[in-house]
Backbone as a printed PyTorch tensor [residue, N CA C, xyz], in Angstrom:
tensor([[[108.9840, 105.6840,  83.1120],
         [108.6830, 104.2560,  83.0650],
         [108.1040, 103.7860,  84.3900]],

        [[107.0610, 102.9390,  84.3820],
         [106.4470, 102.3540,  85.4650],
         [106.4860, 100.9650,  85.6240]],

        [[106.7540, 100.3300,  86.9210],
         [106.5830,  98.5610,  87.1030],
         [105.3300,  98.1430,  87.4030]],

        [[104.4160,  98.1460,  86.7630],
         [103.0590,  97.1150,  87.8220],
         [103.8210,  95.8560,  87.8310]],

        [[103.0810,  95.6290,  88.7470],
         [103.1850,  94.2460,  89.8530],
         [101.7910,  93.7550,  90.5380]],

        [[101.4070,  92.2620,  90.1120],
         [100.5260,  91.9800,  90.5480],
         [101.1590,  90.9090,  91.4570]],

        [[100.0940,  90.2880,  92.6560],
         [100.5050,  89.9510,  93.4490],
         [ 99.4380,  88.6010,  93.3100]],

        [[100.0890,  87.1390,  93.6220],
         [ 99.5740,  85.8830,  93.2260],
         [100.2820,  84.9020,  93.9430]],

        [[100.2370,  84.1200,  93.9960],
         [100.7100,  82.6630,  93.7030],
         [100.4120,  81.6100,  92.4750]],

        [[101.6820,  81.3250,  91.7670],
         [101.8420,  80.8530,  90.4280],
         [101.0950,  79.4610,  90.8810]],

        [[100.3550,  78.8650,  89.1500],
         [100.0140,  77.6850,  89.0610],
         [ 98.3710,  77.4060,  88.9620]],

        [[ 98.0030,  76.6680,  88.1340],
         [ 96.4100,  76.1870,  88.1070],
         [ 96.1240,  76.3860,  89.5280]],

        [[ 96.6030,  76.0540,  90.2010],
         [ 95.7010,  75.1130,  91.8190],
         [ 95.7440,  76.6880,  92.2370]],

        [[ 96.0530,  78.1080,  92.2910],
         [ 95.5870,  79.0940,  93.1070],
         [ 95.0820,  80.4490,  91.6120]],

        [[ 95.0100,  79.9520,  90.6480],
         [ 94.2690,  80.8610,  89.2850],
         [ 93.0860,  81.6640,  89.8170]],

        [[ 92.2220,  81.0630,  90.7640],
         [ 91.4210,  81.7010,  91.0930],
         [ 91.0060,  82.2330,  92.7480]],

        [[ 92.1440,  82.2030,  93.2530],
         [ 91.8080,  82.4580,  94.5020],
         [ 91.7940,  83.9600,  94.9230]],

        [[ 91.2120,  84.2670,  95.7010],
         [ 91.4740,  85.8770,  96.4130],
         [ 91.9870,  86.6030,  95.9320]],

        [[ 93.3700,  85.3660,  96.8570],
         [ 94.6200,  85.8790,  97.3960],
         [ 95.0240,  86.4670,  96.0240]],

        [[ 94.8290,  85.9720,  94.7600],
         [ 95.1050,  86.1890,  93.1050],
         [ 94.7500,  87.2130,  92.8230]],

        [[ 94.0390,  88.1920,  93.2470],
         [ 93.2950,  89.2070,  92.4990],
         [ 94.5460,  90.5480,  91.8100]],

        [[ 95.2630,  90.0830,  92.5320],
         [ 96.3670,  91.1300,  92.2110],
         [ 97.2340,  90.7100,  90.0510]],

        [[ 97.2250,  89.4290,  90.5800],
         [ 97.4550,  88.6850,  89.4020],
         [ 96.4330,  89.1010,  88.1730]],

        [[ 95.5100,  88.6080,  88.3600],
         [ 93.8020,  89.0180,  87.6570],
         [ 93.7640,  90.8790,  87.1980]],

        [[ 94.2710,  91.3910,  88.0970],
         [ 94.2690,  92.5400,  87.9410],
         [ 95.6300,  93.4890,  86.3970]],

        [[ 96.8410,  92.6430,  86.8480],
         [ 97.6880,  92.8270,  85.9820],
         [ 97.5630,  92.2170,  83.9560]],

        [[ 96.6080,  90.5890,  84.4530],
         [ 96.1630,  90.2650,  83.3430],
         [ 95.0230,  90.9320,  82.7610]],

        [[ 94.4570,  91.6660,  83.3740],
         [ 93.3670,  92.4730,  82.6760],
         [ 94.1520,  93.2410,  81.9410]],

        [[ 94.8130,  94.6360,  82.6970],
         [ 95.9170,  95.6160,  81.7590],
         [ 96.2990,  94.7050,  80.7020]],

        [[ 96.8350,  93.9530,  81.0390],
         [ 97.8360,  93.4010,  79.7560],
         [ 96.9200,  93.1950,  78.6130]],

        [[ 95.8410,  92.5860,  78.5890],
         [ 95.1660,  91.9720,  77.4330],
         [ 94.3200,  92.8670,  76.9770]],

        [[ 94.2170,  94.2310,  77.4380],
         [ 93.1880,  95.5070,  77.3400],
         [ 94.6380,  96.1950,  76.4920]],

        [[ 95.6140,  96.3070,  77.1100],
         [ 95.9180,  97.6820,  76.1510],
         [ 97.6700,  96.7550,  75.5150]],

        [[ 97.2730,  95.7140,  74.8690],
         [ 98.1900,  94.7900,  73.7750],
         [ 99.4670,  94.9350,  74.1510]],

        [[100.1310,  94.3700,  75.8620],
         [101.1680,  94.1870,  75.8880],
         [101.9340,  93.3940,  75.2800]],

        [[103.4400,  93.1580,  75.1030],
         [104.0060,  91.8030,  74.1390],
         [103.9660,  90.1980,  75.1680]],

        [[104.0530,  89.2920,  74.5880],
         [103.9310,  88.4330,  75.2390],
         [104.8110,  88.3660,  75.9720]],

        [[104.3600,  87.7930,  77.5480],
         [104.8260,  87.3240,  78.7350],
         [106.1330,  86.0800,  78.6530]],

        [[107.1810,  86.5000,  79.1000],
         [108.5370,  86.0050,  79.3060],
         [108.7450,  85.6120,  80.5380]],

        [[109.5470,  84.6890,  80.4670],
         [110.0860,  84.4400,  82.0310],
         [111.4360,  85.3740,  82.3330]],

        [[111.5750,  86.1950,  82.9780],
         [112.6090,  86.8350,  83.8250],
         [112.1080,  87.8240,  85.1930]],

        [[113.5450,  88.2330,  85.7030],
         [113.5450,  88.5890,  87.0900],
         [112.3240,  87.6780,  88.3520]],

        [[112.3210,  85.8770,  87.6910],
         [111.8130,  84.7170,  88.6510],
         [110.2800,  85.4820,  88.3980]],

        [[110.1900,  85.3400,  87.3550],
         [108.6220,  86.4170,  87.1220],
         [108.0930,  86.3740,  85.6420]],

        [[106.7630,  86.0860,  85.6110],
         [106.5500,  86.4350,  84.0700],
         [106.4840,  87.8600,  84.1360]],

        [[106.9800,  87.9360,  82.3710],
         [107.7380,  89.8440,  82.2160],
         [106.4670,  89.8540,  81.2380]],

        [[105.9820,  91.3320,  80.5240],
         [105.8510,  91.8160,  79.4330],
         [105.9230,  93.1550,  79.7000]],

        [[105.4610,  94.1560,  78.0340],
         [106.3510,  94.9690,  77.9010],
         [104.8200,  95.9140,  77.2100]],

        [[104.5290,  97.2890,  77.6860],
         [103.8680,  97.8950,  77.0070],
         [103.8100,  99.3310,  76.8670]],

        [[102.8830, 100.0210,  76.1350],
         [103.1900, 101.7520,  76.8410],
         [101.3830, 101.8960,  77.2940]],

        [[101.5000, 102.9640,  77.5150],
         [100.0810, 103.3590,  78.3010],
         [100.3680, 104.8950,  78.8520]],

        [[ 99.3110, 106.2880,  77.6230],
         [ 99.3030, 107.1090,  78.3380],
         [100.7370, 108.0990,  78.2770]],

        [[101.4910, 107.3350,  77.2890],
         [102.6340, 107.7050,  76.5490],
         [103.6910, 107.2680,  77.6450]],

        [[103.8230, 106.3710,  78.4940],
         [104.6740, 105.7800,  79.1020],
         [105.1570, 104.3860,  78.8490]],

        [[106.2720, 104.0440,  78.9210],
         [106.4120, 102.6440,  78.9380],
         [106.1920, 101.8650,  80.3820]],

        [[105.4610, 100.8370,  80.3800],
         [105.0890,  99.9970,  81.6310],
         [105.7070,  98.3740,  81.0130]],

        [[106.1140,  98.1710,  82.8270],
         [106.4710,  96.6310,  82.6080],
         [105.9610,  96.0540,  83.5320]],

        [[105.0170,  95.0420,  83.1540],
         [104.4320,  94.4720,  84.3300],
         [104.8610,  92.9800,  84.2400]],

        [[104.9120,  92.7000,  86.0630],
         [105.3120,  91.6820,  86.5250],
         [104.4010,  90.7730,  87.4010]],

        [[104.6730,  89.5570,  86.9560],
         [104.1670,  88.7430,  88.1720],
         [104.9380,  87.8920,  88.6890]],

        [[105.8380,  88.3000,  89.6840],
         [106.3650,  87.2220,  90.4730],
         [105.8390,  86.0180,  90.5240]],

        [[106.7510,  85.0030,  90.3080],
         [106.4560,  83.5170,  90.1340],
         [107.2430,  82.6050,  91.8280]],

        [[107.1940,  83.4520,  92.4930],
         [108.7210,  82.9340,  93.7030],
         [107.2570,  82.5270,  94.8560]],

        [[106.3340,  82.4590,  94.3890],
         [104.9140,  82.0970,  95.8410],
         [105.0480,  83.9710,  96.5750]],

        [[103.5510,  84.0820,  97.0010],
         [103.4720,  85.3080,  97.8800],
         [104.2280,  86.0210,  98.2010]],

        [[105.0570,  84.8860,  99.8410],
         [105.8840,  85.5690, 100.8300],
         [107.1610,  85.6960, 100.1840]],

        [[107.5780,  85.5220,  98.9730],
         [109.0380,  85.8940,  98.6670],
         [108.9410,  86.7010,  97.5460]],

        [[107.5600,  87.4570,  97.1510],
         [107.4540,  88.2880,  96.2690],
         [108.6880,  89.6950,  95.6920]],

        [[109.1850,  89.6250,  97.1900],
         [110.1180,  90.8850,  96.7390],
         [111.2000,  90.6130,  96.1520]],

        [[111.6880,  89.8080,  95.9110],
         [112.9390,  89.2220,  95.4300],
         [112.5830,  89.6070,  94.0360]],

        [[111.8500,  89.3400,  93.3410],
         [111.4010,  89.6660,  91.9660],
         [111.3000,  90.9670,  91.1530]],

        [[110.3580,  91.5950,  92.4980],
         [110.4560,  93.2470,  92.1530],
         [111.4800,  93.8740,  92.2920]],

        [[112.9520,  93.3970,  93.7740],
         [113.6100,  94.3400,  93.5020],
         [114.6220,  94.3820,  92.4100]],

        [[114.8240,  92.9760,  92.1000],
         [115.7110,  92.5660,  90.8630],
         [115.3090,  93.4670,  89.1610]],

        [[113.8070,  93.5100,  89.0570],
         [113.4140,  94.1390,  87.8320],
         [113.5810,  95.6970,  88.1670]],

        [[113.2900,  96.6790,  89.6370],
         [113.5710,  97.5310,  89.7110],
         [114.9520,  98.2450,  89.6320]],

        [[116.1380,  97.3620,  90.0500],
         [116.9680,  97.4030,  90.2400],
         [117.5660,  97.4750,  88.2440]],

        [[117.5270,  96.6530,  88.0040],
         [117.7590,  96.4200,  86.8520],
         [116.9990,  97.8190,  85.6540]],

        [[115.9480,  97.8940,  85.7360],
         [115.4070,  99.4200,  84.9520],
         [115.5190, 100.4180,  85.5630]],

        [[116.6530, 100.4640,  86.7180],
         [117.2600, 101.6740,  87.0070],
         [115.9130, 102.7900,  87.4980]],

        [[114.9070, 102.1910,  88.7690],
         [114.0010, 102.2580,  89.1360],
         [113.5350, 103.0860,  90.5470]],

        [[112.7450, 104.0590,  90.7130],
         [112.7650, 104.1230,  91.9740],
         [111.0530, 103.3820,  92.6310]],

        [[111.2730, 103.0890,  94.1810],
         [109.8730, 102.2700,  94.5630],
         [108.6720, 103.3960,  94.5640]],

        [[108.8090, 104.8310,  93.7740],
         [107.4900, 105.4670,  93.7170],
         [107.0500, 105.3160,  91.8970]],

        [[108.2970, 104.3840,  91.5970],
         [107.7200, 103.7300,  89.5140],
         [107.2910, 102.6320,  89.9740]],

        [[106.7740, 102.1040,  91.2970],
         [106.5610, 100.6670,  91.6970],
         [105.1320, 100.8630,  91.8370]],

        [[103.9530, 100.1700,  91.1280],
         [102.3330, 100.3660,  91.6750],
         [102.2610,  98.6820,  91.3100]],

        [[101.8230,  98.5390,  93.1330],
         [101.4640,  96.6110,  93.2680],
         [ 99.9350,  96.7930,  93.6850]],

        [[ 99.7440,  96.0120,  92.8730],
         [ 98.0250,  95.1530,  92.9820],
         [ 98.0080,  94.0840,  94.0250]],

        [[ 96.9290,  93.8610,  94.2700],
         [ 96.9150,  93.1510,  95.7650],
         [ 95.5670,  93.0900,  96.5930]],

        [[ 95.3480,  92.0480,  96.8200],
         [ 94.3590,  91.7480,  97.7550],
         [ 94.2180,  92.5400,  99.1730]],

        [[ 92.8250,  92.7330,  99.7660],
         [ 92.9210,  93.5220, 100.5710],
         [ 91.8140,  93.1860, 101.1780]],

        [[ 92.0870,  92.4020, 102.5630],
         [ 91.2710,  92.0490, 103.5080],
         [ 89.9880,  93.1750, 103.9500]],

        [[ 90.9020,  94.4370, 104.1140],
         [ 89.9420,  95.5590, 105.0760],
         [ 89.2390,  96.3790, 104.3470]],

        [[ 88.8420,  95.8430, 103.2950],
         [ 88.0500,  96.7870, 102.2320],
         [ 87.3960,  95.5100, 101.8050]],

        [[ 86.0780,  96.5760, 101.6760],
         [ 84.7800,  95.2790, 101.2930],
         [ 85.1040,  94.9400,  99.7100]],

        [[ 84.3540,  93.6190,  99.1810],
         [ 84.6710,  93.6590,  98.1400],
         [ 84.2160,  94.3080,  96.8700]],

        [[ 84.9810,  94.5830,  95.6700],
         [ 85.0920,  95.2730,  95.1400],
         [ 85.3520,  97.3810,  95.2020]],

        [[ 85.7110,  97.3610,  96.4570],
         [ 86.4340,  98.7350,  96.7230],
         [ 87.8230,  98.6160,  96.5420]],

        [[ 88.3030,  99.7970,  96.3880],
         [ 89.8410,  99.9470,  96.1400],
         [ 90.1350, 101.4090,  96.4060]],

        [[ 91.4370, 101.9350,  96.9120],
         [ 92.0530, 102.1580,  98.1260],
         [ 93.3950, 101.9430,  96.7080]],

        [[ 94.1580, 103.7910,  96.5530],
         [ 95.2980, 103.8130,  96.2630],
         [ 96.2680, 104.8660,  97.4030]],

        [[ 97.0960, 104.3180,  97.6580],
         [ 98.2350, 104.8300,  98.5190],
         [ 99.6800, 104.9090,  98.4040]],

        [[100.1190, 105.9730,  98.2740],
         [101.7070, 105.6150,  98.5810],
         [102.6830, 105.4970, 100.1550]],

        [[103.1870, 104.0020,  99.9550],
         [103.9760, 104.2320, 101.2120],
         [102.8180, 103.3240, 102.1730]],

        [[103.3720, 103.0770, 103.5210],
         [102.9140, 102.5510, 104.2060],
         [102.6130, 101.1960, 104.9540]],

        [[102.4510, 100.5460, 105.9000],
         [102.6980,  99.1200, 106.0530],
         [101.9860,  97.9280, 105.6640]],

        [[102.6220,  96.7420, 106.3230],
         [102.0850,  95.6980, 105.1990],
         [100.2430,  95.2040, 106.5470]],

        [[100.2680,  95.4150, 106.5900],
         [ 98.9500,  95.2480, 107.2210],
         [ 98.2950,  93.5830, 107.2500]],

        [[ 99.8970,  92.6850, 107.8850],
         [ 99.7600,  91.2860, 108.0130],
         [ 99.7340,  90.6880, 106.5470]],

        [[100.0730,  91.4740, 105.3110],
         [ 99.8920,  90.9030, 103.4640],
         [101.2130,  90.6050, 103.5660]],

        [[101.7560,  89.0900, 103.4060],
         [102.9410,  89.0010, 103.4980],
         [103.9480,  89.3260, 101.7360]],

        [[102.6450,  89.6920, 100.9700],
         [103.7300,  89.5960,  99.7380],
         [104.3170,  91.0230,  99.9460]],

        [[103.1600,  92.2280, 101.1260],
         [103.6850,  93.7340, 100.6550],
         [104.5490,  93.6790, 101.5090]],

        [[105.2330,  92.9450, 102.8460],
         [106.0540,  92.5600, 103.6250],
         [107.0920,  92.2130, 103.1820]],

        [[107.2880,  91.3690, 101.9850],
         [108.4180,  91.0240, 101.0390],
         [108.8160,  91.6590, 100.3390]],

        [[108.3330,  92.4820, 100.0470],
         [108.9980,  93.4640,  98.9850],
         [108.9910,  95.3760,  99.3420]],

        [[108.1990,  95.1580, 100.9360],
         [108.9820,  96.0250, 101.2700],
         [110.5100,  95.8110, 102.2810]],

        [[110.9570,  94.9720, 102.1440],
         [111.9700,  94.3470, 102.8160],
         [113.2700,  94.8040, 101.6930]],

        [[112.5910,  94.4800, 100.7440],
         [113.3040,  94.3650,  99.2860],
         [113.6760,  95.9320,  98.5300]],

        [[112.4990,  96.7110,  99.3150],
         [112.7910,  98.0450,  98.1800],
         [112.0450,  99.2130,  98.9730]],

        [[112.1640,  99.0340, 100.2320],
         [111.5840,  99.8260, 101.5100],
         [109.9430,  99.9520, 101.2040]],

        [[109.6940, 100.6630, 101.8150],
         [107.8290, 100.9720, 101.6340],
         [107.1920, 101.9290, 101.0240]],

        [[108.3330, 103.0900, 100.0480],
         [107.4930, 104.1460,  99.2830],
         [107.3160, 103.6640,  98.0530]],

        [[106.3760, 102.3770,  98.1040],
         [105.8990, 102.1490,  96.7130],
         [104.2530, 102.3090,  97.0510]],

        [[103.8580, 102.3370,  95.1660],
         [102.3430, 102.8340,  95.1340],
         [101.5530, 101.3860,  95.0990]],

        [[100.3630, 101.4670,  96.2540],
         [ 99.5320, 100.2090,  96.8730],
         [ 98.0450, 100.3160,  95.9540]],

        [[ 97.8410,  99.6360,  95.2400],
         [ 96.3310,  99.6770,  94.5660],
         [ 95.6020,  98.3000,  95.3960]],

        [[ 94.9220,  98.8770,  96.5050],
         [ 94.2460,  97.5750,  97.4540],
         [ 93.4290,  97.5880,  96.7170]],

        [[ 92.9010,  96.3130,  96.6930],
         [ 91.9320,  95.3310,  95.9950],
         [ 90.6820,  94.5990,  96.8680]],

        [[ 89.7650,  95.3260,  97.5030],
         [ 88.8690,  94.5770,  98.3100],
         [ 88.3120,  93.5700,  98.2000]],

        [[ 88.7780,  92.3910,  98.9370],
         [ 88.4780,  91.4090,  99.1440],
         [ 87.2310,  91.1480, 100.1750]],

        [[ 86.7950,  91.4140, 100.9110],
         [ 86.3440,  91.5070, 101.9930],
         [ 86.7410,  90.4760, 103.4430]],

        [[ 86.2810,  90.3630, 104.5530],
         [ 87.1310,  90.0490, 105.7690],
         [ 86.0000,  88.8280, 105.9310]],

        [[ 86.4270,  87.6140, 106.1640],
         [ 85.1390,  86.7180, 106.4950],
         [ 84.7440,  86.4980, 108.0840]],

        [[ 85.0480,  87.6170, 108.4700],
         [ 84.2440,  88.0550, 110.2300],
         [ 85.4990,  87.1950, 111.1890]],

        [[ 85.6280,  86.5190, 110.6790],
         [ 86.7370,  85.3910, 111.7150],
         [ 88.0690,  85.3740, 111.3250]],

        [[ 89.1760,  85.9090, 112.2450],
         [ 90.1620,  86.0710, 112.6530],
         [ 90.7330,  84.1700, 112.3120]],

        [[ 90.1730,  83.2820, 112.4070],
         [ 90.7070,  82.1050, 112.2830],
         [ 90.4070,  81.4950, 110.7700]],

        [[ 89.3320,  82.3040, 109.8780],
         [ 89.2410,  81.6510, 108.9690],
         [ 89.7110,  82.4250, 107.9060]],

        [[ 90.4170,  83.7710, 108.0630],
         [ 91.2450,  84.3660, 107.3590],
         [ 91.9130,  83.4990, 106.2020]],

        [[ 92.7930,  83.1260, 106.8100],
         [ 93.8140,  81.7900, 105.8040],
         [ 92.4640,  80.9270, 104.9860]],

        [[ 91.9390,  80.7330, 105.2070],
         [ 91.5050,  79.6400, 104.4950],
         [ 90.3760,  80.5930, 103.5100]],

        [[ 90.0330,  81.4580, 103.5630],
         [ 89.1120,  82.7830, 102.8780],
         [ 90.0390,  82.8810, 101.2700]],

        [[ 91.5310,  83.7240, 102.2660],
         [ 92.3850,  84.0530, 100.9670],
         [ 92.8180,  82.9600,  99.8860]],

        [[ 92.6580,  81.9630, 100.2850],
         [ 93.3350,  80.8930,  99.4460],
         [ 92.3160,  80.0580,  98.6540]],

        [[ 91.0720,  80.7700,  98.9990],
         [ 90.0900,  79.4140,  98.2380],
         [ 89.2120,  80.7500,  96.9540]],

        [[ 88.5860,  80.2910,  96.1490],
         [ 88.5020,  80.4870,  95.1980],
         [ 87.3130,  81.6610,  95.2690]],

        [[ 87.3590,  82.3680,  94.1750],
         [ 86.2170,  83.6730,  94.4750],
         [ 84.6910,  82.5370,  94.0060]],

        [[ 83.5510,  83.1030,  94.8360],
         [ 82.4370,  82.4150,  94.5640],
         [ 81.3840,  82.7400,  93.3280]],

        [[ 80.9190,  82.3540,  93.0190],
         [ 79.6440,  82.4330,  91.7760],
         [ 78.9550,  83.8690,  91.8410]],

        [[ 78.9030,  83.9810,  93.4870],
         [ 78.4790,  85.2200,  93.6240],
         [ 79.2660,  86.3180,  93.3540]],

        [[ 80.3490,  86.1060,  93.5300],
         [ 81.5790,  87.6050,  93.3890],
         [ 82.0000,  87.9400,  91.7120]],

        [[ 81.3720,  87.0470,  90.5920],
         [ 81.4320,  87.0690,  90.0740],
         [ 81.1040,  88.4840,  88.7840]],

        [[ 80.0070,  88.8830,  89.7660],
         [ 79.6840,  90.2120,  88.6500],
         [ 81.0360,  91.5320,  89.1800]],

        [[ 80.8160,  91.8160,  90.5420],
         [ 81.6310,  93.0430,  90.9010],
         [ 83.2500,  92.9320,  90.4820]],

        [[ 83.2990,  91.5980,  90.9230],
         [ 84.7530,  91.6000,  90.3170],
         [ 85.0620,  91.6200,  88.8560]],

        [[ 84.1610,  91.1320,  87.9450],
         [ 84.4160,  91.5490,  86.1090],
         [ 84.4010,  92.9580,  86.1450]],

        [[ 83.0860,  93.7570,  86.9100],
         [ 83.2880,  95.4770,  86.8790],
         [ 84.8050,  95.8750,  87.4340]],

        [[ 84.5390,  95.1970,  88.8220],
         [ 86.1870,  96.0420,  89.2580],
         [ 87.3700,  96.0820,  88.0650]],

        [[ 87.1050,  94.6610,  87.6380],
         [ 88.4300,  94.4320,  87.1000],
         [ 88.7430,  95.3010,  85.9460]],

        [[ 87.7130,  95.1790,  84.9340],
         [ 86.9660,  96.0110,  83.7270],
         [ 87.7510,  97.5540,  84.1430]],

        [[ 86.8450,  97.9700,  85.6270],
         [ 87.8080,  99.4260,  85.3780],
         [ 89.1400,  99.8110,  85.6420]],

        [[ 89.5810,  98.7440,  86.0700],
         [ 91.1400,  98.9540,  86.6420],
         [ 92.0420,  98.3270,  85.1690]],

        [[ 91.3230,  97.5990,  84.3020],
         [ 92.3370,  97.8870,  83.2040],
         [ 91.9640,  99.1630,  82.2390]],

        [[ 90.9320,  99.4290,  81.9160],
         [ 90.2760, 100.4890,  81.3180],
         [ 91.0410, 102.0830,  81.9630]],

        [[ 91.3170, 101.7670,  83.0520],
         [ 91.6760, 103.7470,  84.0530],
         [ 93.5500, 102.9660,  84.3290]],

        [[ 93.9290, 102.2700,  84.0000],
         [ 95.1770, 102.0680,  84.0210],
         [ 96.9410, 103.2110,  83.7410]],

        [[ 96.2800, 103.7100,  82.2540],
         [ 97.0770, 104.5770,  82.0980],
         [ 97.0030, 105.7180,  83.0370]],

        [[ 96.2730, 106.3400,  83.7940],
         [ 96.3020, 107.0750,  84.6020],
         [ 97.2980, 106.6730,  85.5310]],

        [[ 97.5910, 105.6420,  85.7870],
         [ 98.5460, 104.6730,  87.0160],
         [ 99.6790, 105.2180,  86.4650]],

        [[ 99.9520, 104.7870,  84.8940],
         [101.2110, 105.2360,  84.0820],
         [101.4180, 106.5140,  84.0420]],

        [[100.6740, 107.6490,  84.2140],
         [100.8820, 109.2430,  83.4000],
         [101.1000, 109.8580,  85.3670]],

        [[101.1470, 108.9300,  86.4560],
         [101.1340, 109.5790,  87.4720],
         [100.1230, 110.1080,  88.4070]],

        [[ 99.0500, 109.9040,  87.6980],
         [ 97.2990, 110.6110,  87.9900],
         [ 96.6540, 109.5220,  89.3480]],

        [[ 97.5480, 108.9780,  90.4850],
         [ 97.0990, 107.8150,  90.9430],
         [ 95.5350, 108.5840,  91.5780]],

        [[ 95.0010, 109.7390,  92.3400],
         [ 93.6190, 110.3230,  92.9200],
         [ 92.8410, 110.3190,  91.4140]],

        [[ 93.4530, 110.8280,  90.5840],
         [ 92.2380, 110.4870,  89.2130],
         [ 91.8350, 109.3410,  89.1050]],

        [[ 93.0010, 108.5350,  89.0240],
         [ 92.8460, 106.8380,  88.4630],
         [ 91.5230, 106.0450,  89.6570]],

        [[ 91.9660, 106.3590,  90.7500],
         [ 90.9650, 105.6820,  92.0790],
         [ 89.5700, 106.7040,  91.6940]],

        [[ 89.2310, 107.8240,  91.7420],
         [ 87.8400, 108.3660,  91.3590],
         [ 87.2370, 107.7300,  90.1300]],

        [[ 88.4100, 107.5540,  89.1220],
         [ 87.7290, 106.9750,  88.1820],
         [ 86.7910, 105.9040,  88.0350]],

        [[ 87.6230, 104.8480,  88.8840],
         [ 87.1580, 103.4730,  88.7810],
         [ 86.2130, 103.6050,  90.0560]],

        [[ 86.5060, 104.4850,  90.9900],
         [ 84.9400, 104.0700,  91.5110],
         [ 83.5780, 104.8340,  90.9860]],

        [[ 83.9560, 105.6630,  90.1560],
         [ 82.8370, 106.2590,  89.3020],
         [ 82.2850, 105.2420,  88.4860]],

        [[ 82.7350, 104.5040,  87.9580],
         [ 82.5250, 103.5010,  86.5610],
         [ 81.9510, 102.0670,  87.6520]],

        [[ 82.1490, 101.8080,  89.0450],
         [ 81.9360, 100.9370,  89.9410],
         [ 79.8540, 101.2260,  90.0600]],

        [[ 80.5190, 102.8930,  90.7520],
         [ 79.2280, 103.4230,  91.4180],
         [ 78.5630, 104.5000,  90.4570]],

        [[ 78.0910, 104.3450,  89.3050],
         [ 77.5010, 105.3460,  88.4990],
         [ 76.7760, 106.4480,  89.1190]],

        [[ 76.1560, 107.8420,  89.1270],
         [ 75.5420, 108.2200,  89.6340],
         [ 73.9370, 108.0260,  88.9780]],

        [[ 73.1320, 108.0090,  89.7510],
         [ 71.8100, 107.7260,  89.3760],
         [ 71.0020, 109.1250,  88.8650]],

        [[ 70.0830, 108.8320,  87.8720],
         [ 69.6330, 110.0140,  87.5000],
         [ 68.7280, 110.1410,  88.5930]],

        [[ 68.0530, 111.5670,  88.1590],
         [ 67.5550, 112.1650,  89.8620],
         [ 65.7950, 111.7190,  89.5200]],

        [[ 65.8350, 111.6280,  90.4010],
         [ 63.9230, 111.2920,  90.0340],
         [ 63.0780, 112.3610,  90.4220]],

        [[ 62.0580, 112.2630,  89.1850],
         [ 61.1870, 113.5740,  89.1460],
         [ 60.3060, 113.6370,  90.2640]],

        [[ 59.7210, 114.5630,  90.8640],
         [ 58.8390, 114.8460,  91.8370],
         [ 57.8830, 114.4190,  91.2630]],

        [[ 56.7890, 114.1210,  92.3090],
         [ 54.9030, 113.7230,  92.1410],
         [ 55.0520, 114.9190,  91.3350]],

        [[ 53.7630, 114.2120,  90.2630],
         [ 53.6510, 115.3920,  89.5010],
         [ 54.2410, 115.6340,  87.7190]],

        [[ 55.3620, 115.6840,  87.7940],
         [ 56.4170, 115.8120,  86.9430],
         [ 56.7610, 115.4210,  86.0820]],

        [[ 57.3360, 115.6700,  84.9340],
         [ 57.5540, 114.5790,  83.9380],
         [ 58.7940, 114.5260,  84.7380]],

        [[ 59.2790, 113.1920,  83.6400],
         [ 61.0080, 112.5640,  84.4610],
         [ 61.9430, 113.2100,  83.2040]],

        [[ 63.1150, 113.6550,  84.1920],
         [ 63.8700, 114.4020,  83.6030],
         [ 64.3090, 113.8520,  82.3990]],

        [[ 65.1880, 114.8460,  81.1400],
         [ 65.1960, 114.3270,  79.9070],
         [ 66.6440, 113.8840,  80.7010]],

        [[ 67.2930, 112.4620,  79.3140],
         [ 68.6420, 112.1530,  79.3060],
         [ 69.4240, 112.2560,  78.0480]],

        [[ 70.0280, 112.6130,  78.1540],
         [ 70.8730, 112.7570,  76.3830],
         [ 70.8430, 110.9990,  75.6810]],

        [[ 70.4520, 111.1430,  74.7180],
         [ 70.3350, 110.0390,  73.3100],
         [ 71.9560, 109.6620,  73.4280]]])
C-alpha cells in the first residue's frame, strides 16, 4: 500500500497557485485512474484507489502548507505505514518549470510543507519535485509561490501533469527511476532523425 500526498493550501483563493502544484498533481491521479470520492479525514481530504495492483490513498492535507505533517503522520500512522509508502508531490523552486526530480530521503530545501512532515515522520520519504521555476530574486520568492500559474505555463503544465497521472502506477508498483524516465520521455519526445542532403526522409511506422 502507498500514501500520495499532494502538497497545497486549501480553498478557492490558492486553487491555482504554484505553491498548489502538488495538489493539481494528486487531482490528476485521482480523476485518471477512478479513485472513490474524496472524504474528510486525518484534517485532509481522503480517497481510496488501486494502481498497478496496489492499493493507494491519497491525501491532501487541509491544515495550510507549514503544518502539513500533522496529516500525513496521522494517516501513516494509522495504515500501519512506513515513510518509504510515503511519495509527496510538491513544488520545486530549483528545477525549471515543468522538470521533475524523484528522490528518496533528504532535506527540505527552505519547502516548509517537506519541513513539516519531515518533523512528523523523519525524512525517508519519496519526493516527486515539481518544477516550478525560481523568479531570479531571492525577495520575490514568496510572492512567485503564492500567485497563480500564468497563461503562459499553461501548456507544459497540462503535459507535466498529463504524465504524472498517466506513469503514476509505477509510483505504486515501486518503479520510482522508471516512473521519472517515463514522464520525461512523454515531456521530451525524441525527434525523428533528419535525412541527409540528398535523401529521402526516413520512413515512420503508420
Amino acid at each position: 500500500m502507498k500514501l500520495f500526498v499532494g502538497l497545497g493550501n486549501p480553498g478557492t483563493k490558492y486553487a491555482r497557485n504554484r505553491h498548489n502544484i502538488g495538489f493539481m498533481a494528486v487531482d490528476g491521479i485521482i480523476r485518471r485512474h477512478s479513485f472513490s470520492p474524496e472524504r474528510q479525514k486525518f484534517q485532509a481530504l481522503m480517497c481510496e484507489g488501486l494502481m498497478g495492483g496496489e492499493k493507494v490513498v491519497a491525501l491532501k492535507p487541509q491544515t495550510y502548507m507549514n503544518e502539513s505533517g500533522q496529516s500525513v503522520g496521522e494517516a501513516m500512522r494509522f495504515f500501519k505505514l512506513e515513510p518509504k509508502d510515503v511519495i509527496v508531490f510538491y513544488d520545486e523552486l530549483d528545477l525549471a518549470p515543468g522538470k521533475i526530480r524523484v528522490k528518496l530521503g533528504g532535506g527540505a530545501a527552505g519547502h516548509n510543507g517537506i519541513r513539516s512532515i519531515t518533523q512528523h515522520i523523519g525524512a525517508d520519504f519519496i519526493r516527486v519535485r515539481l518544477g516550478i521555476g525560481h523568479p531570479g530574486d531571492r525577495a520575490r520568492v514568496h510572492s512567485h509561490v503564492l500567485s497563480d500559474f500564468a497563461k503562459a505555463d499553461q501548456d507544459w503544465l497540462d503535459k507535466l501533469l498529463d504524465a504524472v497521472a498517466a506513469e503514476a502506477p509505477l509510483l505504486a508498483e515501486g518503479k520510482d527511476a522508471t516512473f521519472a524516465n517515463k514522464v520525461h520521455l512523454a515531456l521530451n519526445p525524441p525527434r525523428a532523425p533528419k535525412a541527409a542532403p540528398g535523401e529521402p526522409a526516413p520512413k515512420t511506422k503508420e
